[in-house]
N, C-alpha and C positions, 0 to 999 in steps of 0.2 A: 271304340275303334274296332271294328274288323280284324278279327281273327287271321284273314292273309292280306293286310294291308299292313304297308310299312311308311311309317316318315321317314324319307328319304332326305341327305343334303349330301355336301361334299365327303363329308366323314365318311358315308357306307355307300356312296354313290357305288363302286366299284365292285365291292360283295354284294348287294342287292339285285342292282340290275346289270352289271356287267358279267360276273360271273353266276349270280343267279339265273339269267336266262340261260346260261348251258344246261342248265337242269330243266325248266319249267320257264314258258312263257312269260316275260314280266310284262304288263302297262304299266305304262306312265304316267300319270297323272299330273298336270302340271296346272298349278291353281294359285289364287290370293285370296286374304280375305276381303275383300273389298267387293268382290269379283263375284254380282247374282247366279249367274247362269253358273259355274261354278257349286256353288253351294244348292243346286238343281243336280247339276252330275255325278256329286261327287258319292253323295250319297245310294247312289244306284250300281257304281262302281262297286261300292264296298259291299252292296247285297250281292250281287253278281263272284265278287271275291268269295264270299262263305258260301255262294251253292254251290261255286264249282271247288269247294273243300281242297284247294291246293295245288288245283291244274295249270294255274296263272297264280301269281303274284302282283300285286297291285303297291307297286311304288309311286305315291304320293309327293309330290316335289313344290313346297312353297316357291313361284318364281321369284316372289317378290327379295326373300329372300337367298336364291338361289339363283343370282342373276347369270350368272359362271356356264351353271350347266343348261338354264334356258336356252342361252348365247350357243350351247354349242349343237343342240338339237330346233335348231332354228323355229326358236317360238317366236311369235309376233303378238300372237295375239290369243288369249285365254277363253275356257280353258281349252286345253291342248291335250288330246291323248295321242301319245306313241308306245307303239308295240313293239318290242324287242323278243331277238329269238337267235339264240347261238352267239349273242352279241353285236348283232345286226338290228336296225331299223328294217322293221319286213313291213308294216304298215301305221296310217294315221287318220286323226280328224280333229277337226277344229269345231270349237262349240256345243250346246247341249243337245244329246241327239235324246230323246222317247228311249227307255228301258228296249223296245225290243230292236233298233236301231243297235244297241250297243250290245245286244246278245247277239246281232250277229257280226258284228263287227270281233268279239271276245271268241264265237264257234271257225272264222275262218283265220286264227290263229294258232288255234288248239289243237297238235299234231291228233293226226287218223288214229283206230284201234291198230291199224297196220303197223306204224311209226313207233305205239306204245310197244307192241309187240318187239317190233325190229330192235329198240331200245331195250328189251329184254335179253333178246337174244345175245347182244354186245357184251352184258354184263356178262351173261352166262360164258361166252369166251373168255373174257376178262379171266374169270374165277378157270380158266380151264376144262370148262365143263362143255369141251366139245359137239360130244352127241346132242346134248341139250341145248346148246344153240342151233344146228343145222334143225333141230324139231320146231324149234322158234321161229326160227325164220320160214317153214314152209309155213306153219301156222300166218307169220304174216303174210303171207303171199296168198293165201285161202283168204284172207279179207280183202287183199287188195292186190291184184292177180298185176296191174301197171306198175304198182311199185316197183321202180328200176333201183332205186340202193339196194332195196332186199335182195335183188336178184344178184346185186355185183355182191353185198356179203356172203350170200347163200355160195358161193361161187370161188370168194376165199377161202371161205369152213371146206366145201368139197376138197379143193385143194390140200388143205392142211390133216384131211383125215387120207391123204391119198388116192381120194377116189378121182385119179385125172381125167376117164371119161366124161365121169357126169359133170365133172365141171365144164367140159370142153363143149359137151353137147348144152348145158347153161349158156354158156357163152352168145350160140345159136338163136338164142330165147331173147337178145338183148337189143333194146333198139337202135337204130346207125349212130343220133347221138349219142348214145353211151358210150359205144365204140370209138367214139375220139376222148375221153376223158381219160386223161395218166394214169391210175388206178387201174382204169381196166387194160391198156396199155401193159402195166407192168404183170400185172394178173396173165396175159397173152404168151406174154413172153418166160414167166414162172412157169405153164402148164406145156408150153416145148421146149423149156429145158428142162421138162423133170420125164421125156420120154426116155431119157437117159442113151447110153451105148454100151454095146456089148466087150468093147474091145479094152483090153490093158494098157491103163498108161504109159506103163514103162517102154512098154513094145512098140505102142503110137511114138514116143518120142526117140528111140531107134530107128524109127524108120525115117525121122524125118534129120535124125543126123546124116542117115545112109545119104539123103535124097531131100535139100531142101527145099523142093517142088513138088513133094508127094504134100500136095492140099489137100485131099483127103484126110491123110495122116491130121496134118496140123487142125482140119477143122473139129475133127471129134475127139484130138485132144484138147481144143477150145470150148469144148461142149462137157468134157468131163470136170476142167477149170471151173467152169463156171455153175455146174454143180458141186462144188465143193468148195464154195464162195471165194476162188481165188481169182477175181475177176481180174486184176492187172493183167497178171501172163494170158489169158483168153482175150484178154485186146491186143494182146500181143500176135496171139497166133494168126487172130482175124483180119488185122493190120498185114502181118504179113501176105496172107491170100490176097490180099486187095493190092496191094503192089505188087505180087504175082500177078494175073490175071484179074482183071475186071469179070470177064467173063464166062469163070468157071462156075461152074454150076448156076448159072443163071445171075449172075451176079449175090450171091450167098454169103460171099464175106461180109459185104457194107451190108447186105440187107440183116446179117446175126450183130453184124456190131449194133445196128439199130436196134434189136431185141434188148441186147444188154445194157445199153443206155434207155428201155421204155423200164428194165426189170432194178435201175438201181435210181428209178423214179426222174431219169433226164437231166439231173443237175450233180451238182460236186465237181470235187478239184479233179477225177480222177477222169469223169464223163468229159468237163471241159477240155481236157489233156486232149482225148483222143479225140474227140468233136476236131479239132483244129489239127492233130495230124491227119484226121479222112478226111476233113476239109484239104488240104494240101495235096495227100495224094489222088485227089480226084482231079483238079483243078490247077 
């Protein structure tokens, strides 16, 4: 047997290729013995498995006796390869294709040097090793300058080392689809509240004892909240200006609550709360 080919059934279905494709691309291999063209393919698989030395994973799945998980990757008819990747079906094909058929079928599976790269970089965050990821990920982007994840990581690491410019002018670098994905979304709204204020909280909320109509007040003590992750009372202050005026400052209030519901990712008990009080008071 191959060296990266595993007999797969119910027992390891789950570590092999469910949570093994988070690491490495798994194929699927779905065969009988019975089954000619099969014992054509499968064999080519499994040289395919040893030259790419552990890039892919090739799980092996008797249908015959494997009727269960056939059933649930809609095999009909043998053999059957599927490609798994993050846990997902990303591609497939039915029957025996010629070695170099299935080399490229195995190459447009196989994350970019970019992807390897990017997948570096993550661990090196992981491990806290800051500097060394932000170095990673420009390396990825030097292989593969469209890579939009690298650009939204590269973009969270600026962030987290402080550097809010160059994150902000990253931001600039990204294409319109990316700019509607939550992530980056939250990232937006992380890198204008981190331009911070000058002013004392204590004195902001003196003032808006004096006067609770100084929106000014309330809003950059909503801003100092919300950098110092006390986000309840900054939906609070935000809410308030909104039922003050709609129209202060251009409409600022609902447009910062919207920040702070992109910055604590749009969902939770705390976003749905106030979702349905700025729904009321708009409405």
């Amino acid at each position: 047997m191959a060296a990266h080919s595993i007999d797969v059934g119910s027992d390891n279905f789950r570590d092999v290729v469910l949570e093994g494709s988070q690491r490495a691309p798994v194929v699927v291999d779905f065969w009988a013995p019975w089954c000619a063209p099969c014992r054509a393919l499968t064999p080519i698989l499994e040289k395919l498995a040893d030259e790419y030395a552990g890039r892919f994973t090739l799980a092996k799945i008797n249908s015959d006796e494997n009727q269960d998980l056939a059933a649930s990757f809609g095999v009909r008819g043998i053999p059957a390869v599927k490609a798994v990747v993050g846990g997902k079906l990303v591609d497939e094909f039915v029957g025996a294709l010629p070695e170099s058929q299935v080399r490229s079928f195995i190459e447009r599976i196989l994350p970019s040097p970019s992807e390897i790269t990017r997948a570096e970089a993550a661990a090196l965050l992981a491990a806290g090793q800051t500097d060394k990821a932000i170095e990673a990920l420009d390396a990825a982007l030097a292989l593969d300058p469209r890579n939009e994840a690298a650009k939204i990581d590269r973009i969270d690491v600026l962030a987290r080392l402080g550097r809010i410019e160059g994150a902000q002018a990253a931001l600039e670098d990204l294409s319109p689809l990316s700019l509607d994905e939550p992530r980056v979304a939250a990232l937006k709204a992380q890198l204008a509240f981190a331009q911070g204020t000058a002013q004392d909280p204590a004195a902001l909320a003196r003032r808006i004892d004096a006067n609770p109509n100084d929106l000014d007040a309330r809003l950059e003590l909503a801003r100092h909240y919300v950098q110092g992750q006390a986000y309840e009372p900054a939906l609070e202050q935000l809410m308030a200006i909104v039922r003050a005026d709609r129209k202060f400052r251009d409409d600022i209030g609902r447009k910062t609550l919207i920040e702070v519901f992109n910055l604590l990712g749009g969902q939770g008990d705390l976003v749905s709360r106030y979702r349905r009080l700025l729904s009321a008071a708009l409405y």
